[in-house]
KEFIPA-475690 format. One record per residue: residue in one letter; x, z, y negated of N, C-alpha, C, O, CB in turn. Coordinates in steps of 0.2 Angstrom, whole numbers. Glycine has a CB too. Example, Ala and Ser with C-alpha at 12.3 -4.5 7.8 and 13.67 -1.06 7.14 Angstrom:
R   aa     n_u     n_w     n_v    ca_u    ca_w    ca_v     c_u     c_w     c_v     o_u     o_w     o_v    cb_u    cb_w    cb_v
R    A      66      39      28      62      39      22      66      39      16      71      42      17      57      45      22
R    S      64      35      11      68      36       5      64      39       0      67      40      -6      70      29       3
This chain:
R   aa     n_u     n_w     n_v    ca_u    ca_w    ca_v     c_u     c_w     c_v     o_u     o_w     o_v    cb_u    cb_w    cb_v
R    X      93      -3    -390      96       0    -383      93      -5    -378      87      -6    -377      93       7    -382
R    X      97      -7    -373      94     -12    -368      93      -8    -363      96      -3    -362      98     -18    -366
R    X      86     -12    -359      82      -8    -355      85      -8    -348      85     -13    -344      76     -11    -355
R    X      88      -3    -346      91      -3    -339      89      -4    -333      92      -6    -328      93       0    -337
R    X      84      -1    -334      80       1    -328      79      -7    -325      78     -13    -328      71       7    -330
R    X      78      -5    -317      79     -11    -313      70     -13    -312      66      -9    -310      84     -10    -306
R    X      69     -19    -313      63     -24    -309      64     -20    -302      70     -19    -300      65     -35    -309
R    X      59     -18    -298      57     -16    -290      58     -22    -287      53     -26    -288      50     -13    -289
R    X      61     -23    -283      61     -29    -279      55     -30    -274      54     -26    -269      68     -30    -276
R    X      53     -35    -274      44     -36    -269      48     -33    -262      54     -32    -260      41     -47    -268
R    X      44     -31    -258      44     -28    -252      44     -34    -248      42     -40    -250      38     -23    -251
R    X      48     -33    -241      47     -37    -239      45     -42    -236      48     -42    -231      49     -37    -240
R    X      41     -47    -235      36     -50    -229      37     -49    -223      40     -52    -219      36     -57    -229
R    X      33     -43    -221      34     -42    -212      34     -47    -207      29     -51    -207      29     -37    -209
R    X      38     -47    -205      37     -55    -199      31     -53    -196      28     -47    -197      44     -56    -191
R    X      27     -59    -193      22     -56    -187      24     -53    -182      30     -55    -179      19     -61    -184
R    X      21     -47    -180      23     -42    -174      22     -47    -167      17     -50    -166      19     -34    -173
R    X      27     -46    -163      25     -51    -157      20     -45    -154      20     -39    -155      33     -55    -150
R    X      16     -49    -150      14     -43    -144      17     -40    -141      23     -41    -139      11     -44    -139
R    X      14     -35    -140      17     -28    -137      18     -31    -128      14     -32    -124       9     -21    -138
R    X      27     -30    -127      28     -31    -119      23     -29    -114      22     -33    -110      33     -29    -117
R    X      20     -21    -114      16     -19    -112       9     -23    -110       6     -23    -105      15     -15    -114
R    X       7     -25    -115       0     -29    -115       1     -36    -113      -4     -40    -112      -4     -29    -123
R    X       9     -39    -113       9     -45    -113       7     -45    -103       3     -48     -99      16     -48    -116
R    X      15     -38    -102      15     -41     -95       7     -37     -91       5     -37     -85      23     -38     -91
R    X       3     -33     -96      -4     -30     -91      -9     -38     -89     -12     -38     -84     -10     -22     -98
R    X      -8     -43     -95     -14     -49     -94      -8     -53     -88     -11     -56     -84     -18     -55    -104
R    X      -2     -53     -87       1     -57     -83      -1     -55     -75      -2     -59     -71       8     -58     -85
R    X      -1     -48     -74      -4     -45     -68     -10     -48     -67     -11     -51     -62      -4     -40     -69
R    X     -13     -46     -73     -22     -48     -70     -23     -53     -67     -26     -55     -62     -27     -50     -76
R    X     -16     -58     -74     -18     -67     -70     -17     -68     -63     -20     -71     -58     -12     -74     -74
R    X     -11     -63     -61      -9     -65     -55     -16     -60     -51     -19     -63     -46       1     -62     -54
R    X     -17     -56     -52     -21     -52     -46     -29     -58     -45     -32     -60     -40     -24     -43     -49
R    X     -29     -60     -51     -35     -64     -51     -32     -73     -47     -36     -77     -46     -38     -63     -61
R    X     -25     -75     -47     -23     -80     -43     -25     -78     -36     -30     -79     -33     -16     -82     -43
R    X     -19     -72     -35     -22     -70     -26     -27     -69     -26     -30     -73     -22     -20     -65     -21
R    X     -31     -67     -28     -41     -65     -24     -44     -73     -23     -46     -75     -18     -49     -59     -32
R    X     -43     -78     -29     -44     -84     -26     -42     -86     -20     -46     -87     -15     -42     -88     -31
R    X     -34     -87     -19     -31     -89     -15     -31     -85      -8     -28     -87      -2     -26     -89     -17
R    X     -35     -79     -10     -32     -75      -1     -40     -74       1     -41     -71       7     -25     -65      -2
R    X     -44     -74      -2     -51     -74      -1     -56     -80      -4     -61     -83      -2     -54     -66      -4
R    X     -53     -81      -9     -59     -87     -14     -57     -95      -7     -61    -100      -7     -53     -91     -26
R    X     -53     -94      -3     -51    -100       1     -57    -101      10     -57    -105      15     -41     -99       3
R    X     -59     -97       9     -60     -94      17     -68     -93      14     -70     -90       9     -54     -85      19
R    X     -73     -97      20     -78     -95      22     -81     -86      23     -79     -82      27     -78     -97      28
R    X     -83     -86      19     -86     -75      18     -80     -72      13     -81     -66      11     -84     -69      29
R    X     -76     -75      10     -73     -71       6     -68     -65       8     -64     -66      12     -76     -70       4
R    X     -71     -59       4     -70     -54       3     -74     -50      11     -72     -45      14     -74     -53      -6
R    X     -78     -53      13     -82     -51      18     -75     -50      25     -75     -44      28     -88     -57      20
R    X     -71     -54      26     -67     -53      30     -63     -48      28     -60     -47      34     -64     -58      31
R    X     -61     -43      25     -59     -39      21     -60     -33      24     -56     -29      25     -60     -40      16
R    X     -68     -33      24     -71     -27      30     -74     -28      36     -78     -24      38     -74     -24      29
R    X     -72     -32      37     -74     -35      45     -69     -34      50     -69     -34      56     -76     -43      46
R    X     -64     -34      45     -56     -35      52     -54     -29      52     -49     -28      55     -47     -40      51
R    X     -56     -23      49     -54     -18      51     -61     -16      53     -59     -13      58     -49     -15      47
R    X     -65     -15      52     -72     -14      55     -69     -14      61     -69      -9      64     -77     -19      54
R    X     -68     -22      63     -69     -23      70     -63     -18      74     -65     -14      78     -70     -32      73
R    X     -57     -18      75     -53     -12      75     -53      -6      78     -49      -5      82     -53     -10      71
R    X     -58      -2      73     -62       3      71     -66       2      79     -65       3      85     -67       2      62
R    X     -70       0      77     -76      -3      85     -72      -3      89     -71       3      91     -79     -12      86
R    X     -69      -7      91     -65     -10      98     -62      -1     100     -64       4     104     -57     -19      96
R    X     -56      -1      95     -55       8      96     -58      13      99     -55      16     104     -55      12      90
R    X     -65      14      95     -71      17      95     -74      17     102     -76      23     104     -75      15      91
R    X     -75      10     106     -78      10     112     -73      11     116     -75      14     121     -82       4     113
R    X     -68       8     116     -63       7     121     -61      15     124     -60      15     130     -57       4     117
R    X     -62      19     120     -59      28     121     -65      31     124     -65      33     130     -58      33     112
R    X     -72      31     119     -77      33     122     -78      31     130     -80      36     133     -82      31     120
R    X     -76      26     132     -76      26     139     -73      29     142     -76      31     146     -75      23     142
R    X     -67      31     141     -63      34     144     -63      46     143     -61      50     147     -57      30     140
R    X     -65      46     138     -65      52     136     -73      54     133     -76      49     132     -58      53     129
R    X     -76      61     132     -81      60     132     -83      61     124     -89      60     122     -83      63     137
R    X     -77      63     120     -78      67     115     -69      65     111     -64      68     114     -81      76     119
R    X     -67      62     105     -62      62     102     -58      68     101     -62      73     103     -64      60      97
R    X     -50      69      99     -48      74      99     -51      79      92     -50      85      93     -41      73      98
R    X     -54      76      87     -56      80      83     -62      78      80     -61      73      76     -51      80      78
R    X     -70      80      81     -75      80      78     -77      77      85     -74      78      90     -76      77      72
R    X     -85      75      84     -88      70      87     -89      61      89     -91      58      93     -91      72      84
R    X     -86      61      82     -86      53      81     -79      49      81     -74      50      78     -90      52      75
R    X     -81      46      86     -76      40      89     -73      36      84     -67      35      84     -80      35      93
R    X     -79      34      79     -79      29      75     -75      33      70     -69      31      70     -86      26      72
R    X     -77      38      64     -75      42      61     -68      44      64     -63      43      60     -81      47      61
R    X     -66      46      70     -57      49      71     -56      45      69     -53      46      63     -53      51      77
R    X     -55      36      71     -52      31      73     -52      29      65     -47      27      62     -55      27      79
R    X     -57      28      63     -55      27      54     -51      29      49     -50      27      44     -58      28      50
R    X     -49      38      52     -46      41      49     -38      42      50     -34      45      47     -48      46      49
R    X     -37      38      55     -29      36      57     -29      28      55     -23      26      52     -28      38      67
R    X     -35      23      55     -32      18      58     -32      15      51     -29      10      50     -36      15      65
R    X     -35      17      45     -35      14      38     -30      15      34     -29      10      30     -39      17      34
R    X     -26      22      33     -23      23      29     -16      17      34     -13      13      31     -23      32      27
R    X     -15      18      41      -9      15      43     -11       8      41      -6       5      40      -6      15      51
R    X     -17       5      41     -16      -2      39     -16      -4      33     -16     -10      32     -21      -6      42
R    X     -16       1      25     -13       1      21      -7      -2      20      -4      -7      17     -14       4      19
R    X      -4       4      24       4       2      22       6      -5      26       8      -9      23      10      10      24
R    X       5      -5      32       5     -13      35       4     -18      28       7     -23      28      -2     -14      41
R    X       0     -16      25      -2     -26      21       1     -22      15       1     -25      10     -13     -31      20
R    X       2     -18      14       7     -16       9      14     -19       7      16     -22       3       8     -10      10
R    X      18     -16      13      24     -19      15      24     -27      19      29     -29      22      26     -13      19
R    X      19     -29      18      18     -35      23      17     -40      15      19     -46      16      11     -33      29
R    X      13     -38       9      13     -42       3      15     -43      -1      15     -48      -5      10     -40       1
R    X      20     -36       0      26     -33      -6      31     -38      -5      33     -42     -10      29     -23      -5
R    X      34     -39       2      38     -40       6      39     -48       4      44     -51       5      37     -38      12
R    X      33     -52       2      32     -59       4      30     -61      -5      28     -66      -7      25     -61      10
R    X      31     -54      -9      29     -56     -17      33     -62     -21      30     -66     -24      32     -49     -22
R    X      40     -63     -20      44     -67     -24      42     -75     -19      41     -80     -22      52     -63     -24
R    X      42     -73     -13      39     -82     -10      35     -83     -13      35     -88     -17      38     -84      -3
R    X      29     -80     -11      21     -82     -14      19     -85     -22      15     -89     -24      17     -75     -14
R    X      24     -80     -27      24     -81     -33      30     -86     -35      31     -88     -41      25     -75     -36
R    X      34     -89     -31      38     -93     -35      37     -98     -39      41     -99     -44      40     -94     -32
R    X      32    -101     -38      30    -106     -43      31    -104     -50      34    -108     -54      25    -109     -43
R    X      27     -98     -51      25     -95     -57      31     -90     -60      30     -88     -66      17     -91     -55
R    X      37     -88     -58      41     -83     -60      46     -88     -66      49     -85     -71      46     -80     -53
R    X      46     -96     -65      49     -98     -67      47     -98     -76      49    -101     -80      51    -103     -63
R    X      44     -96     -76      39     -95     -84      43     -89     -88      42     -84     -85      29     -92     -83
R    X      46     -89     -92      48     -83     -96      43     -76     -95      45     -71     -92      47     -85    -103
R    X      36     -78     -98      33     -71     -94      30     -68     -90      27     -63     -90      30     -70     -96
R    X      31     -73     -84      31     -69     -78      37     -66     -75      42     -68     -75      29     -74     -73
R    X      35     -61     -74      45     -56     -70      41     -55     -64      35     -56     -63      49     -45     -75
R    X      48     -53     -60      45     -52     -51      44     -44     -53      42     -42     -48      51     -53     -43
R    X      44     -41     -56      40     -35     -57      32     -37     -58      27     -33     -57      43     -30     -62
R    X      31     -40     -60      23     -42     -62      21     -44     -56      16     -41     -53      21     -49     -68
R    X      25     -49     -52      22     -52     -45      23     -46     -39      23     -48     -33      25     -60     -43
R    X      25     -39     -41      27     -35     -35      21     -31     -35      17     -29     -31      34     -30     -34
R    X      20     -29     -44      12     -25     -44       7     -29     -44       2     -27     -40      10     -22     -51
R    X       7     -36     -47      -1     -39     -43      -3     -39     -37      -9     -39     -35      -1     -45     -42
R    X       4     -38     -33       1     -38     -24       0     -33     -23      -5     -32     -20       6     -41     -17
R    X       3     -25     -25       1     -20     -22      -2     -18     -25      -2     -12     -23       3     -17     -19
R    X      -5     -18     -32     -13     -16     -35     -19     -20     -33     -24     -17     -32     -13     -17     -42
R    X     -20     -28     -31     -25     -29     -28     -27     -27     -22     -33     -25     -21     -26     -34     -27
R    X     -21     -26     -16     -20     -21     -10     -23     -17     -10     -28     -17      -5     -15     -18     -10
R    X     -21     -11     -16     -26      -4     -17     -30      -5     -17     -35      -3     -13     -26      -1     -22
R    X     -31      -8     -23     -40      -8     -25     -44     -10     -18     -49      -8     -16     -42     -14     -32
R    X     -40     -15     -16     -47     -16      -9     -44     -14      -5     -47     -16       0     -49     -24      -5
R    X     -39      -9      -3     -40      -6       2     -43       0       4     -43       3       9     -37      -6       4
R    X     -45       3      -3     -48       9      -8     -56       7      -5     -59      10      -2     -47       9     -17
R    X     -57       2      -7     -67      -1      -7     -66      -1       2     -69       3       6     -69     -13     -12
R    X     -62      -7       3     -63      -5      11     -67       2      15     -72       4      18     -58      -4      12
R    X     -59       4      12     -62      14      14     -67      15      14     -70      15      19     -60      20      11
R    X     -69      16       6     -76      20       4     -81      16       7     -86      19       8     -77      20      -5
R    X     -81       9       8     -89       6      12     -89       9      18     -94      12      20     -89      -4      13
R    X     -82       9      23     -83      11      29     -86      17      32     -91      18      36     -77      11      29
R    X     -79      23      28     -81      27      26     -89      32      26     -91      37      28     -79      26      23
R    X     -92      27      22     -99      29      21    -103      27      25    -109      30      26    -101      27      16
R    X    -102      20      27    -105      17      31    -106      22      38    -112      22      40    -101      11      32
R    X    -100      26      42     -99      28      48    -104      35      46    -107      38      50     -91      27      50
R    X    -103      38      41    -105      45      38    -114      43      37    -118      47      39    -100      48      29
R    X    -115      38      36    -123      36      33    -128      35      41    -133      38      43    -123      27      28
R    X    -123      29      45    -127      27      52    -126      32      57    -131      32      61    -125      21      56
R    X    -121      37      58    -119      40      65    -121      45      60    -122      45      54    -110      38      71
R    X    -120      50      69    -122      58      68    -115      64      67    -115      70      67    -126      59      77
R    X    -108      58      65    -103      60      59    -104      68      56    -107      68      51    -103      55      53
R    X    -102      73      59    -102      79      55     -93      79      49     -87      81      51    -103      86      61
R    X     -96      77      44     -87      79      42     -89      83      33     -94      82      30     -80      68      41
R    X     -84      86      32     -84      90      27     -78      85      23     -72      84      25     -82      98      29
R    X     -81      83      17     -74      78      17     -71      82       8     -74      84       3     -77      68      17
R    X     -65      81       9     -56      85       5     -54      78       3     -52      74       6     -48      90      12
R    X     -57      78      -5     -53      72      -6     -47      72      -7     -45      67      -7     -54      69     -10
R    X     -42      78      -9     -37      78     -12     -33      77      -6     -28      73      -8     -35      83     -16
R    X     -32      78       1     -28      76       7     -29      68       8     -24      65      10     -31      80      14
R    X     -37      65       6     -37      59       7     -31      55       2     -27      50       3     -45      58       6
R    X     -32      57      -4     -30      54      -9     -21      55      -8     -18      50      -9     -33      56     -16
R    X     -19      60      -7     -12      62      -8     -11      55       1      -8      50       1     -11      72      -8
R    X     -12      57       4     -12      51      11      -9      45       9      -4      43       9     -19      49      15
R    X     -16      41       4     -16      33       3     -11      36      -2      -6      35       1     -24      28       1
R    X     -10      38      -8      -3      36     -12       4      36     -10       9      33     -12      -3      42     -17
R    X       4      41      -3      12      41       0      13      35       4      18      32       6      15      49       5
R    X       4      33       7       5      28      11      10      22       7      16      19       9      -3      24      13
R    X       6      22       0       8      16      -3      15      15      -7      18      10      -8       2      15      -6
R    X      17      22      -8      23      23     -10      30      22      -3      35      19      -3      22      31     -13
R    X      26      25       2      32      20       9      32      11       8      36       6       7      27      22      20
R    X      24      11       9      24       2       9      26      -2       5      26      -8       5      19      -2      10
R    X      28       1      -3      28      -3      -8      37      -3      -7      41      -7      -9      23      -1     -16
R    X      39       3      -5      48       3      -6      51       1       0      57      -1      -1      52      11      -8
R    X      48       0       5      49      -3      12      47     -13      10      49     -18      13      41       2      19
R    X      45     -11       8      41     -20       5      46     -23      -1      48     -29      -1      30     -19       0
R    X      49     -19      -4      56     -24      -8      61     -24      -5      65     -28      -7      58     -22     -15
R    X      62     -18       0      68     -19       3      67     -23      10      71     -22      14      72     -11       4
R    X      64     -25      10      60     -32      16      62     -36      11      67     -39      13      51     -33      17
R    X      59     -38       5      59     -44       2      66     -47       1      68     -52       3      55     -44      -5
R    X      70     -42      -3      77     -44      -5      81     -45       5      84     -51       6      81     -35     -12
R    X      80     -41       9      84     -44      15      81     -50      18      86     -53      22      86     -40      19
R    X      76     -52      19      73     -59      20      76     -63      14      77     -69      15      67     -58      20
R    X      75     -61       9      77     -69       5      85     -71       7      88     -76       9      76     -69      -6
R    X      86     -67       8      95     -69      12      97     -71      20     102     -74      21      99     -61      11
R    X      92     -67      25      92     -69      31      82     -68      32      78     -63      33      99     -64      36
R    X      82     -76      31      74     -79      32      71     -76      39      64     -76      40      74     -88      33
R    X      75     -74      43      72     -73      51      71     -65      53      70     -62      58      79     -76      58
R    X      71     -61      47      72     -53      46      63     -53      45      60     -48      47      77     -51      37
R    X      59     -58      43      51     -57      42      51     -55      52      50     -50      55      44     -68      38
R    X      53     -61      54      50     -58      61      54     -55      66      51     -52      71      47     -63      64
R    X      61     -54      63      62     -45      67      59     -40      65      57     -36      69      68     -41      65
R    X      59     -39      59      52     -33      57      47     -34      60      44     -29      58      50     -31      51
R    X      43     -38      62      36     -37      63      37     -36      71      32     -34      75      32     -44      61
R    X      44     -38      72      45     -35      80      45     -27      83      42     -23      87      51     -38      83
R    X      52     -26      79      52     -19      78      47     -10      76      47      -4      78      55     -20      74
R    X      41     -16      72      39     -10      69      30     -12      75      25      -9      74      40      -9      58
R    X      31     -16      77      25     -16      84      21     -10      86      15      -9      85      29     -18      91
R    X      26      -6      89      26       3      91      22       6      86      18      10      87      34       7      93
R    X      24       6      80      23       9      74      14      11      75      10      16      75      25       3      68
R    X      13       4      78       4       9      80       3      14      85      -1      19      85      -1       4      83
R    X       7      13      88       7      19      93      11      25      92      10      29      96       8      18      99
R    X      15      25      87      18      29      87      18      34      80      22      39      78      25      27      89
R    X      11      32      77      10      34      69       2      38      69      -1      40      65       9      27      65
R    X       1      39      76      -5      46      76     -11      41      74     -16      44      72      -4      53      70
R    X     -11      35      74     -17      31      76     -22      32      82     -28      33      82     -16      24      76
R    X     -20      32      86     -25      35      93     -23      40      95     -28      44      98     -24      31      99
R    X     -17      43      95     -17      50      97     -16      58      91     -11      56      88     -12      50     101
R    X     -17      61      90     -14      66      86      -8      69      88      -6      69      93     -18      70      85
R    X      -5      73      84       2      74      86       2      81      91       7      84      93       9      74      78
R    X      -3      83      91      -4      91      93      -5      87     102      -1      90     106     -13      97      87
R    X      -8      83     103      -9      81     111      -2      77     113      -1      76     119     -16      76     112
R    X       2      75     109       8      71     112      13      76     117      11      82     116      13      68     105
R    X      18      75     121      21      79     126      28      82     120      30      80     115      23      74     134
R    X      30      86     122      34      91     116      41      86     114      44      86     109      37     101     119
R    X      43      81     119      49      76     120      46      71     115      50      69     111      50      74     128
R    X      41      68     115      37      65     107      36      67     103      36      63      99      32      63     106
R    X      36      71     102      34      77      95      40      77      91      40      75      85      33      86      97
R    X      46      79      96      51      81      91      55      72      92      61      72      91      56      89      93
R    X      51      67      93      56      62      90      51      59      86      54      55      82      61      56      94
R    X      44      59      85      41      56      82      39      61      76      34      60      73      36      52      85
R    X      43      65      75      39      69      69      43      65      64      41      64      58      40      78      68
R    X      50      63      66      55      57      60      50      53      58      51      50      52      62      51      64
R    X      45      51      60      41      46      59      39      48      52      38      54      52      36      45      63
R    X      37      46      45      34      48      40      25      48      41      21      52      39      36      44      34
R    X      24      39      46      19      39      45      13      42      49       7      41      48      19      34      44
R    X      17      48      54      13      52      58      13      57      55       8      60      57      16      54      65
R    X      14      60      49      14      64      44       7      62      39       1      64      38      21      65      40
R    X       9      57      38       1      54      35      -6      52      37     -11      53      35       1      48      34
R    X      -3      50      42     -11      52      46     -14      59      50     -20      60      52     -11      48      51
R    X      -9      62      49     -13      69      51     -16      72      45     -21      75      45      -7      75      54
R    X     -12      70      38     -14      73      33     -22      71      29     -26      74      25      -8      71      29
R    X     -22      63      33     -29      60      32     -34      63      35     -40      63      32     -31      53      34
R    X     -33      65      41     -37      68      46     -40      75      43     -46      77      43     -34      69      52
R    X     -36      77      40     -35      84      36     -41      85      31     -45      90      31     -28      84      30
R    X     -42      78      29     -48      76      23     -52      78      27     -53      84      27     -50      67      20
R    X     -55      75      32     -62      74      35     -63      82      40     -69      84      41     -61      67      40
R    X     -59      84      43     -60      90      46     -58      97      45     -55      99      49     -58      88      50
R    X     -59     100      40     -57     105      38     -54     111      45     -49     114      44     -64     107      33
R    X     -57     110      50     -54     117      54     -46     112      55     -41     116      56     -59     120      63
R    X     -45     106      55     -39     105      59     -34     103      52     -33     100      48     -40      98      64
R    X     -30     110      56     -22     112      51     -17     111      52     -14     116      53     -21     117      49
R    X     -14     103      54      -6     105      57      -1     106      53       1     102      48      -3     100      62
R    X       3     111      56       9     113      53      16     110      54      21     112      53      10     118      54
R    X      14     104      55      20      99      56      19      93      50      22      88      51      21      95      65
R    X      15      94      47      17      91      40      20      93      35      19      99      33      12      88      39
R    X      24      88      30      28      89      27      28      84      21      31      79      22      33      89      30
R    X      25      85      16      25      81      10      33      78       7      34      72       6      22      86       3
R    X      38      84       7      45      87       4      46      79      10      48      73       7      48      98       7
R    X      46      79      15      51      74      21      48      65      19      52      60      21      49      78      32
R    X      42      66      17      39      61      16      42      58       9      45      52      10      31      63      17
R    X      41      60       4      45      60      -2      53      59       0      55      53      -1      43      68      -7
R    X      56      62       1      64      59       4      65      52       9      71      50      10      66      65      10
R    X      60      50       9      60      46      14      57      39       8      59      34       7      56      49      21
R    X      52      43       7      48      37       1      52      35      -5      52      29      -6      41      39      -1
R    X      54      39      -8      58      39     -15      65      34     -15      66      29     -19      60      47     -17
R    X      69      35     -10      76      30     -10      76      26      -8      81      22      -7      82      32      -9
R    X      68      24      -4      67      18      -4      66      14      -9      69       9     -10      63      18      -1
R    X      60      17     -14      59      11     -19      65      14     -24      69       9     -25      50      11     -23
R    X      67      18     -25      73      17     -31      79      11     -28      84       9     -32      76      26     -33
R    X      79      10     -20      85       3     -18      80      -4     -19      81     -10     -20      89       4      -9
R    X      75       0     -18      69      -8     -18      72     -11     -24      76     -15     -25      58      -7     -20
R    X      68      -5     -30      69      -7     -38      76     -10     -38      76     -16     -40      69       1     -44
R    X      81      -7     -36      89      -9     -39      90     -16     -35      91     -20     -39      96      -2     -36
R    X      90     -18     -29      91     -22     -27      87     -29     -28      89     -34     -29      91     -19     -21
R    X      81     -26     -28      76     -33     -31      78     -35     -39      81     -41     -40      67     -31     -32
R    X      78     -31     -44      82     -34     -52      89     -35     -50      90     -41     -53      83     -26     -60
R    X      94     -33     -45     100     -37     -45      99     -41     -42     104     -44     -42     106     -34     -43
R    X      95     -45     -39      95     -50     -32      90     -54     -31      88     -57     -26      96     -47     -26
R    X      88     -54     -36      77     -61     -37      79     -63     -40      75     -68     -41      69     -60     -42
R    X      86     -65     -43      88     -73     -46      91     -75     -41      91     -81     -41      93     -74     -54
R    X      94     -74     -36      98     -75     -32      93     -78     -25      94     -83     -22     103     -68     -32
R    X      88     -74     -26      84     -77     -20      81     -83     -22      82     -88     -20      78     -72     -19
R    X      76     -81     -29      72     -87     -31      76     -95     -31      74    -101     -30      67     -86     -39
R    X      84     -93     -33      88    -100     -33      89    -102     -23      92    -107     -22      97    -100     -38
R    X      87     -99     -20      88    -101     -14      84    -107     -11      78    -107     -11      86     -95     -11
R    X      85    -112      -9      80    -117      -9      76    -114       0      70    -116       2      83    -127      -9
C-alpha cells in the first residue's frame, strides 16, 4: 500500500520585519527637535537662557509699567504674578503659530528624505515649543511665587486645560498659515500685521470683567480672551468668569486643525516644489 500521507512542507522564512512606522517616525522627530534646539538656541550666546529672559523681561516691564499707574492689579496683589498669568499662555500660541507656520520652510532640506514627512517637521516645532514653554512657565511661575509676597492658591487643571486649547488654536492656526503662505509668500507679514491688537485684545492687560460692555460683546469672539481668563482661574480661586466657554473654544480650534491637517497633506508637495 503506498504511503499517502504528504511530507509537511517547511514553514516559511519570515521576511525581516521592517520597523515599526511608529518608532521610525518617533526617532525622526527627536532628530528634528534635537536639530532646532541646536539651531534656535545651540547658535546664540546664553542659549536656552534667552528663552526666559524675553518673556521675563515682558513680565517686568508689564509689571512696573501698571504699578505706577494703579496701586493694586485687577486680581491679587502681584503685578508680576497677574501679568504672567495672561501674558504666558498668549505667548505660547504666538510661537506656536508663528513655528508651526514656518515648519515646511525651515525643514525643507530634510523633507526630501523618504523618512522625513511634514507631519514629523509640524510635531518637532510644536513639541519642543511645549516642552519649553511648559519649563518656562514652571521656572517663572515659581520664581514669582518663591521671591514676591504672591498669595495664589494654584488649580492645575484650569492651568493645563488653558496651555492645551492655547496650543490646539496655534498649532491649527499655524498650518493654515503655512499652506497660504507657501502660495502667497507676503501672507507671513499680513498676519503679523493683523493679529498686532491680538495683545490687546486677548485679556493680557486687562480682564474682560473691566472692559466697557461694547468690548465685551465683540471681543468675547475672541478665543484667546477666553483662555486667559481661564489661566487666571488657576491662580485665583475667588475669580469666576462666566463668559468662558470651553464648547466655543473647541469650535473654533478643531476645524481649524482638521483644514490645517487636510490642506497641508493635499498641498506640501506643491509648496516644497515651490522655489
Amino acid at each position: 500500500m503506498t504511503d499517502t500521507a504528504q511530507t509537511p512542507l517547511p514553514a516559511p522564512q519570515t521576511p525581516r520585519r521592517q520597523s515599526n512606522w511608529i518608532v521610525v517616525s518617533l526617532r525622526t522627530i527627536i532628530a528634528l527637535i534635537l536639530r532646532e534646539m541646536s539651531t534656535r538656541y545651540g547658535r546664540s550666546p546664553g542659549g536656552y537662557v534667552w528663552a526666559i529672559l524675553e518673556p521675563m523681561g515682558m513680565i517686568v516691564i508689564l509689571a512696573y509699567g501698571f504699578s505706577l499707574l494703579m496701586r493694586t492689579p485687577a486680581l491679587g496683589t502681584s503685578f508680576l504674578l497677574f501679568y504672567a498669568a495672561g501674558f504666558l499662555p498668549f505667548n505660547f500660541f504666538q510661537t506656536t503659530s508663528k513655528l508651526v507656520g514656518s515648519a515646511l520652510k525651515f525643514s525643507r532640506p530634510l523633507l526630501s528624505y523618504p523618512a522625513v514627512s511634514w507631519i514629523d517637521a509640524v510635531i518637532g516645532r510644536f513639541a519642543l515649543n511645549l516642552l519649553t514653554s511648559m519649563l518656562v512657565f514652571y521656572i517663572l511661575i515659581t520664581g514669582i511665587l518663591t521671591l514676591t509676597d504672591a498669595r495664589a492658591t494654584i488649580s492645575v487643571g484650569p492651568i493645563l486645560l488653558s496651555y492645551a486649547l492655547m496650543g490646539l488654536l496655534g498649532l491649527g492656526i499655524g498650518m493654515v498659515n503655512c499652506v497660504i503662505s507657501g502660495f502667497i509668500p507676503v501672507w507671513d507679514s499680513v498676519w503679523s500685521i493683523i493679529t498686532r491688537p491680538l495683545f490687546l485684545a486677548s485679556g493680557v492687560i486687562l480682564i474682560y470683567e473691566e472692559l466697557p460692555q461694547f468690548a465685551q460683546q465683540v471681543l468675547w469672539w475672541n478665543p484667546l480672551m477666553h483662555l486667559t481668563g481661564m489661566m487666571r482661574t488657576g491662580f485665583y480661586p475667588m475669580y469666576q468668569p462666566e463668559y468662558i466657554s470651553v464648547e466655543y473654544v473647541l469650535m473654533v480650534g478643531m476645524p481649524l486643525l482638521f483644514f490645517g491637517l487636510v490642506f497641508m497633506q493635499r498641498y506640501h508637495k506643491d509648496i516644497l516644489s515651490k522655489t
